[in-house]
N, CA, C and O of each residue as an XYZ file, in Angstrom:
280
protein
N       6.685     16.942      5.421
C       7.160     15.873      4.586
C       6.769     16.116      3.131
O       7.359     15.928      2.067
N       5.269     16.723      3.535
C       5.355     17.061      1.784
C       6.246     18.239      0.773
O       6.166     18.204     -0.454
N       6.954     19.096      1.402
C       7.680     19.695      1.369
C       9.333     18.947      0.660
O      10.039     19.134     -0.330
N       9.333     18.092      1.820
C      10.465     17.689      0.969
C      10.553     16.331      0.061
O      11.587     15.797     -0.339
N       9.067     15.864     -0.186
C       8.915     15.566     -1.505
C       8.841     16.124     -2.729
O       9.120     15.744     -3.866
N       8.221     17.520     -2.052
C       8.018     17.979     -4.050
C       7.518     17.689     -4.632
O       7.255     18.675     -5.321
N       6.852     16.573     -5.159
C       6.217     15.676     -6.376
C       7.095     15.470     -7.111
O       6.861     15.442     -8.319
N       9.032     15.155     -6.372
C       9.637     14.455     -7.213
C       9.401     12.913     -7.276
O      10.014     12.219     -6.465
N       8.453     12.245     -8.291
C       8.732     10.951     -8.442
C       9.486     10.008     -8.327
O       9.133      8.837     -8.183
N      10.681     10.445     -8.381
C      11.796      9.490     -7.983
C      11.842      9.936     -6.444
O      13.044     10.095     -6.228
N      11.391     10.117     -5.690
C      10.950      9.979     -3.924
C       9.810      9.689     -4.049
O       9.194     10.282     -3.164
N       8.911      8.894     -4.865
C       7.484      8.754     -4.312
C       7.311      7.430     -3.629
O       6.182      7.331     -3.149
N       8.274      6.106     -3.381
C       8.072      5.695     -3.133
C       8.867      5.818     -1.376
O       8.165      5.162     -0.607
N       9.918      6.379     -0.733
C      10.379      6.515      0.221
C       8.994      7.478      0.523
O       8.420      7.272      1.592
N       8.410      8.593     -0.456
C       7.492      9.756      0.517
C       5.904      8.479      1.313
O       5.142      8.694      2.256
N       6.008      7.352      0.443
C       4.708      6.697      1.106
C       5.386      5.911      2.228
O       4.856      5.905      3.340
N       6.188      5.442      2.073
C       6.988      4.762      3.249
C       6.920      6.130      4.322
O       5.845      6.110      4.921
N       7.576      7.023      4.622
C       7.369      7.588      5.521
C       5.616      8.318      6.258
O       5.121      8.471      7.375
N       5.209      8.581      4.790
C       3.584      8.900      5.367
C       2.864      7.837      5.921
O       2.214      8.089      6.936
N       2.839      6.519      5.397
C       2.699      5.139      6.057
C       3.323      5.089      7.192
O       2.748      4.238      7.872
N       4.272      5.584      7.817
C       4.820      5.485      8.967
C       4.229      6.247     10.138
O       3.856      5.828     11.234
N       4.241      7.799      9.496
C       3.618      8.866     10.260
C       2.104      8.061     10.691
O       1.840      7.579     11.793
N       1.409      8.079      9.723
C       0.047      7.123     10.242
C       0.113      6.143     10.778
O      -0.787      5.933     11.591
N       0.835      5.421     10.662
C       1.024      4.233     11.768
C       0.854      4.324     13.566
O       0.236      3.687     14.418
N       1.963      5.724     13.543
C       2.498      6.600     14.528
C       0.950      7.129     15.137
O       0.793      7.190     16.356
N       0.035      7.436     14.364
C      -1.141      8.174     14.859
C      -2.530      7.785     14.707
O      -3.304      8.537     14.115
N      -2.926      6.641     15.205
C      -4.011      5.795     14.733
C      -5.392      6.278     15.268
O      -6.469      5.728     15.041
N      -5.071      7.999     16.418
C      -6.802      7.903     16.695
C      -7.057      8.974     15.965
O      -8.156      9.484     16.184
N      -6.063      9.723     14.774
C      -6.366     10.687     13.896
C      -6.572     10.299     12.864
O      -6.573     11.082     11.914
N      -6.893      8.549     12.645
C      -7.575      8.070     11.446
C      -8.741      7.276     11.869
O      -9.251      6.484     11.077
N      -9.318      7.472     13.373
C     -10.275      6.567     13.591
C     -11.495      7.407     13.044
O     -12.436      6.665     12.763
N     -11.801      9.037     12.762
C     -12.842      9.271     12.270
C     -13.249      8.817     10.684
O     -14.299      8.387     10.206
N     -12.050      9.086     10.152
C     -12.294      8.898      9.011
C     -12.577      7.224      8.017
O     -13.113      7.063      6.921
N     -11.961      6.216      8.965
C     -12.292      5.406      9.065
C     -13.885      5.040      9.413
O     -14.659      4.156      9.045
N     -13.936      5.753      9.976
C     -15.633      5.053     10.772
C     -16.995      6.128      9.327
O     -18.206      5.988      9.149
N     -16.262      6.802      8.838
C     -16.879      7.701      7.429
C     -16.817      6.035      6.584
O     -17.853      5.443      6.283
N     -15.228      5.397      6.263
C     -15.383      4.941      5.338
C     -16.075      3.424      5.317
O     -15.978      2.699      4.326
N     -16.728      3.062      6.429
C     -17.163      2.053      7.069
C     -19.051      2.090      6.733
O     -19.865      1.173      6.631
N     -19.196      3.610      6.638
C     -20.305      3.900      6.386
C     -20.561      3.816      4.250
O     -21.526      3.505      3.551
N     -19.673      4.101      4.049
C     -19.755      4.452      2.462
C     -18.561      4.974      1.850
O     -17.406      4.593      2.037
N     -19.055      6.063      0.954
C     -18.093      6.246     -0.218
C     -17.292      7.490      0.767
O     -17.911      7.873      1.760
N     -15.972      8.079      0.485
C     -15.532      8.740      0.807
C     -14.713      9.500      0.089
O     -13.953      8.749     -0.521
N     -14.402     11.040     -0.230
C     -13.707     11.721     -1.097
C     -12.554     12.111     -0.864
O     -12.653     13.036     -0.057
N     -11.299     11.888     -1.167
C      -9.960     12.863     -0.504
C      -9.649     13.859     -1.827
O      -9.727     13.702     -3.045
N      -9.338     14.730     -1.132
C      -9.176     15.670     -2.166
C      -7.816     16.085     -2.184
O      -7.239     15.901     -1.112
N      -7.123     16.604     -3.119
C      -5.934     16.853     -3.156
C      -5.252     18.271     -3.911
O      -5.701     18.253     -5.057
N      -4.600     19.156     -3.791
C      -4.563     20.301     -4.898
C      -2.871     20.121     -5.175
O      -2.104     21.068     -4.999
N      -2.525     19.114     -5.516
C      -1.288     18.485     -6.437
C      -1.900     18.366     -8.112
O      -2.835     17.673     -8.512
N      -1.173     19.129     -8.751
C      -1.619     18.854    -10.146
C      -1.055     17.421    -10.837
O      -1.333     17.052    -11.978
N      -0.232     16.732     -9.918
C      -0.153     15.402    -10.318
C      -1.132     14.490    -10.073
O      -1.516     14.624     -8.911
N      -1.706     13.626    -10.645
C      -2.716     12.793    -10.670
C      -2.816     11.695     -9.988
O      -3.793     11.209     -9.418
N      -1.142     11.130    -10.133
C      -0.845      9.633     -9.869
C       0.390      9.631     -8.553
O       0.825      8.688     -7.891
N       0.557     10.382     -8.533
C       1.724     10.843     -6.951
C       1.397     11.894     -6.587
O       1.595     12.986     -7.119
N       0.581     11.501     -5.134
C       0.018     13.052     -4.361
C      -0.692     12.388     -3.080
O      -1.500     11.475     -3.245
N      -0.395     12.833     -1.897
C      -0.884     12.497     -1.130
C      -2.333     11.616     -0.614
O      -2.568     10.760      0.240
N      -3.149     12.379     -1.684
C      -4.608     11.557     -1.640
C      -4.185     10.124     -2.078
O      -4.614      9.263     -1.309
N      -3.642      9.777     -2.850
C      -3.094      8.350     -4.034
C      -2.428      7.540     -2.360
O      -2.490      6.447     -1.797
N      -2.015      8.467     -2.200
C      -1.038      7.773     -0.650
C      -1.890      6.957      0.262
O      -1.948      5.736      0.408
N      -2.815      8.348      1.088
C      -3.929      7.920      0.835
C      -4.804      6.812      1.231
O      -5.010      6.006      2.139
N      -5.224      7.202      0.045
C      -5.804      5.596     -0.443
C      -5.862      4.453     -0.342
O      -6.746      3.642     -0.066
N      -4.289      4.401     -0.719
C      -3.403      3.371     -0.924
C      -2.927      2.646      1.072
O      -2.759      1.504      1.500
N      -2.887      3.747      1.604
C      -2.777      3.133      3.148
C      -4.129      2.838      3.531
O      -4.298      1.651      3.253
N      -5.032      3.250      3.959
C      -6.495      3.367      3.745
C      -6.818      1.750      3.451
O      -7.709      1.077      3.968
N      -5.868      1.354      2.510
C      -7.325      0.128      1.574
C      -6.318     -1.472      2.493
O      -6.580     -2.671      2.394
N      -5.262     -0.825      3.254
C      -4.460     -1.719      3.901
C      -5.129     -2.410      5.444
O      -5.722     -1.653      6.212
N      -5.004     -3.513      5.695
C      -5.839     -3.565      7.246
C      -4.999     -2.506      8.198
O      -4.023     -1.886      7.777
N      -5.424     -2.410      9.292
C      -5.108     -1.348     10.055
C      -4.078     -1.765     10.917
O      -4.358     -2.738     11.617
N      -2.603     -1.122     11.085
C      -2.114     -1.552     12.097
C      -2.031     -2.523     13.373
O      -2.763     -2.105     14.270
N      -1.440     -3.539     13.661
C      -1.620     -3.987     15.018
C      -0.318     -3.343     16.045
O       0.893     -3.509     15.905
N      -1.056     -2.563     17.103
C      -0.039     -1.834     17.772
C       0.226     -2.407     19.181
O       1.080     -1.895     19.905
């Protein structure tokens, strides 16, 4: 998927809609990292030279949402 975003901005908001989806789809491949961020601070790292649209920002941004009810 990141592929066929690109870091074109004008898809950044369909590319979080679908990565929000994919995670939705896969909730015990965010239970570790969850239980990291439960403890403290946590780092995502990213090697997009965009700052403000890049997967980590994504992210985040799902991350700071309550968690699915499935």
């Amino acid at each position: 998927m990141r592929k066929w975003y690109g870091h074109d901005v004008g898809k950044w908001a369909e590319f979080k809609q679908r990565y929000f989806a994919e995670l939705d789809a896969a909730p015990d491949a965010l239970k570790e990292l969850r239980a990291h961020l439960r403890q403290g601070k946590v780092t995502l790292l990213y090697a997009a030279s965009e700052t403000e649209h890049n997967n980590a920002v994504a992210l985040k941004a799902y991350l700071g949402r309550p968690p699915p009810t499935l």
